[in-house]
Short mmCIF file of the C-alpha atoms (twelve columns), coordinates in Angstrom:
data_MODEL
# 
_entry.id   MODEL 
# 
loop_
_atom_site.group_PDB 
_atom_site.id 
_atom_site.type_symbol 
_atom_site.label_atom_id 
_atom_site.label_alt_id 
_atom_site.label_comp_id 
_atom_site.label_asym_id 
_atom_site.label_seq_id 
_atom_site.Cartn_x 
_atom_site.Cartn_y 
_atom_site.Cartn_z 
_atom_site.pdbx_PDB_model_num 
ATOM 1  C CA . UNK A 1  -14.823 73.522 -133.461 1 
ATOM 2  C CA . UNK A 2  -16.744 71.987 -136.513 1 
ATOM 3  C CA . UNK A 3  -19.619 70.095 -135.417 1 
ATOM 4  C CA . UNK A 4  -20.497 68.957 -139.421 1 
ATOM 5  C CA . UNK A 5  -22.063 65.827 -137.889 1 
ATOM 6  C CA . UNK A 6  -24.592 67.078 -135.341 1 
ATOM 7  C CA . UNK A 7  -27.941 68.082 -136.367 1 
ATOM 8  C CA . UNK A 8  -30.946 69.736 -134.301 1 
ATOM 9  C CA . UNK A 9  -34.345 69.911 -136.460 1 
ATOM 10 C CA . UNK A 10 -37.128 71.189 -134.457 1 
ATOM 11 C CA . UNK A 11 -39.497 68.733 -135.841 1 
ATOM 12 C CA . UNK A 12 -37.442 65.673 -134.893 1 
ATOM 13 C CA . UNK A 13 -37.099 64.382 -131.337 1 
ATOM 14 C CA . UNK A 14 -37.957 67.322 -129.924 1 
ATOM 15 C CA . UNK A 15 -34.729 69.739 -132.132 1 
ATOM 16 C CA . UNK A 16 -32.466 67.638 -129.070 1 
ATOM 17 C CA . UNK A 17 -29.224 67.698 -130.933 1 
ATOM 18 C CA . UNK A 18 -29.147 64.355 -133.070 1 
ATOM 19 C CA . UNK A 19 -26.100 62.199 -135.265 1 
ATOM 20 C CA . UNK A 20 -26.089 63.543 -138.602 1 
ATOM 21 C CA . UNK A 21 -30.223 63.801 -138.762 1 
ATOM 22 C CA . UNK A 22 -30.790 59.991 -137.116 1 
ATOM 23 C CA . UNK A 23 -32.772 60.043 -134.679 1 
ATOM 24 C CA . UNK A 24 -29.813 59.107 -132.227 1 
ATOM 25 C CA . UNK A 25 -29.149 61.853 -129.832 1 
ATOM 26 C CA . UNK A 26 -26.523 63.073 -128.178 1 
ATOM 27 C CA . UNK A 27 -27.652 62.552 -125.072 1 
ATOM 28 C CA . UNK A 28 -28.069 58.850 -125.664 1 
ATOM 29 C CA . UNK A 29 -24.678 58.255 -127.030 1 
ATOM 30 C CA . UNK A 30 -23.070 60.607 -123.738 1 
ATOM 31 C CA . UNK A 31 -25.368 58.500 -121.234 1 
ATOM 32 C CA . UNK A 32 -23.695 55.032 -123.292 1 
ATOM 33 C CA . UNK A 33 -20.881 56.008 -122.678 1 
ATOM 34 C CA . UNK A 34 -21.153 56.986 -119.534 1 
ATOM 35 C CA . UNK A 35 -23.080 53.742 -118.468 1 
ATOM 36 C CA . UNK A 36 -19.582 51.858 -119.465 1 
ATOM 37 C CA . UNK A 37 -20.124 50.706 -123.226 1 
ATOM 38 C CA . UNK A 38 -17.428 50.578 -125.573 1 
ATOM 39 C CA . UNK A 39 -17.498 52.160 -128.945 1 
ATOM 40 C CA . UNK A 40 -17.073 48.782 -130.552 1 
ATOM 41 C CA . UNK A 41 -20.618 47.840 -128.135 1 
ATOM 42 C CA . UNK A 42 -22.553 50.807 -129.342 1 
ATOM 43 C CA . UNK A 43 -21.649 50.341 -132.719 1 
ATOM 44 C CA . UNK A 44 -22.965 46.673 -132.657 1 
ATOM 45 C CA . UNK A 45 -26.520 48.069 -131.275 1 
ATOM 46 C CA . UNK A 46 -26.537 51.006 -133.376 1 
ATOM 47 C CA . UNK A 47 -24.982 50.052 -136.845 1 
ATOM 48 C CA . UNK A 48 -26.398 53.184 -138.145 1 
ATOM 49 C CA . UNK A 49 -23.774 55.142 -135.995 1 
ATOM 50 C CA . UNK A 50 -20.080 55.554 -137.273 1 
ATOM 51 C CA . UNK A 51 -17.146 55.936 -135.242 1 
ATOM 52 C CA . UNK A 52 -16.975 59.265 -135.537 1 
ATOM 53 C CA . UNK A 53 -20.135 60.059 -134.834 1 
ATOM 54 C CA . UNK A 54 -19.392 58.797 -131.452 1 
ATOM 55 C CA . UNK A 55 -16.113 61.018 -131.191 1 
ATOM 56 C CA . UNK A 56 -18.551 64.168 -132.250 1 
ATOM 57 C CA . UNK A 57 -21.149 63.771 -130.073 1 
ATOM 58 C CA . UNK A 58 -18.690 63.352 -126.583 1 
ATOM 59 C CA . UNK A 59 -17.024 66.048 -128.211 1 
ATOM 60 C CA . UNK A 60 -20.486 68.320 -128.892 1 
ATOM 61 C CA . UNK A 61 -21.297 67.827 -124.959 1 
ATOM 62 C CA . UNK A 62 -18.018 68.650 -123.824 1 
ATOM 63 C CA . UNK A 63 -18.210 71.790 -125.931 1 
ATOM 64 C CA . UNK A 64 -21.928 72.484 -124.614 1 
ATOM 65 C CA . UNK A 65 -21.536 72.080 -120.997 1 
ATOM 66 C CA . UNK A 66 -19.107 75.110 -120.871 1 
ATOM 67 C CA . UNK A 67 -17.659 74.134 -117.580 1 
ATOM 68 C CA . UNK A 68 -15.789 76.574 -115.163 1 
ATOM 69 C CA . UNK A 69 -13.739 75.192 -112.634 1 
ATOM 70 C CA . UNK A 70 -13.631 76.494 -109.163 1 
ATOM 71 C CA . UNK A 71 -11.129 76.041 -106.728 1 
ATOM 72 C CA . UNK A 72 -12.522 74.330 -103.545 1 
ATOM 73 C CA . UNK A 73 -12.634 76.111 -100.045 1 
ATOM 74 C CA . UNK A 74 -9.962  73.753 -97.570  1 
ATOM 75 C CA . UNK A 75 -12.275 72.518 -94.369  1 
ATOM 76 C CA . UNK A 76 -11.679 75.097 -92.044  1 
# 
């Protein structure tokens, strides 16, 4: 996958992975979401953010976390 809008700089917040070089990270647009805002909400209090850039960055973690899924034991 292309991630042509996700940026890490080392001298920039720390080279966290960032929205095309803002200083908006991923992590802050995954914890948004996560806390229950819309797009539509984090686009009002971040109008430097595009739609996409949104999209990309859930995307990015998704890709990042490279999650394994384990079948659970049944109580015995």
């Amino acid at each position: 996958m292309n991630f042509d809008r996700i940026t890490v700089e080392p001298d920039k917040i720390e080279g966290k992975p960032a929205v095309r070089g803002l200083r908006i990270t991923v992590e802050t647009v995954v914890r948004l979401v996560a806390g229950g805002w819309t797009f539509d909400e984090i686009l009002l209090d971040y109008p430097d953010l595009e739609r996409e850039d949104i999209k990309q960055a859930l995307e990015y973690a998704a890709a990042s976390t490279n999650v394994h899924f384990y079948r659970l034991r049944e109580p015995a």
